[in-house]
N, C-alpha and C positions, 0 to 999 in steps of 0.2 A: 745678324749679330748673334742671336741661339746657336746657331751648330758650332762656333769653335768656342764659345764656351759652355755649351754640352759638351762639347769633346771631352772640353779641358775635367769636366768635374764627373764625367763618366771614367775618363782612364786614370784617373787618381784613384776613384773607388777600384777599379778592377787590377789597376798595380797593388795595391795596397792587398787587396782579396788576395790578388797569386801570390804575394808575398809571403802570407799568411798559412795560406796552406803548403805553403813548401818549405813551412817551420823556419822563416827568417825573423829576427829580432825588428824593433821598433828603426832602428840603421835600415835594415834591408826594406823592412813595409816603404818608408820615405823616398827611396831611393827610387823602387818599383813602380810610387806614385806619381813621384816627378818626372820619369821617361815618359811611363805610358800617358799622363796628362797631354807632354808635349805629342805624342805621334798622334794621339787623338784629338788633340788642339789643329794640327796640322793637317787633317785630315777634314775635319768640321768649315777648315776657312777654304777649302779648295771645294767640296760641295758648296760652302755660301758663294765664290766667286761662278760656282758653273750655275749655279740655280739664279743668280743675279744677270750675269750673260745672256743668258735665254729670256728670260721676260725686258730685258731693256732695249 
């Protein structure tokens, strides 16, 4: 149950950060952090299903 939500609250931070540095407004930061949350939410729960796989 950690990695997709690490995912989720790693890629919020890091959309938010690129947002930031490519001089977009508080719209863009949000925007940035709600993709990258999800492809890093999505990414977190297919390591939890293969690391789950393997030891069951």
């Amino acid at each position: 149950m950690i990695f997709p939500l690490g995912g989720l609250v790693l890629g919020a931070l890091l959309g938010a950060y690129r947002a930031k540095s490519r001089g977009g407004n508080t719209a863009d930061m949000a925007q940035y952090a709600a993709v990258f949350a999800m492809i890093f939410g999505v990414i977190g729960m297919f390591v939890m299903v293969i690391i789950t796989r393997m030891y069951a």
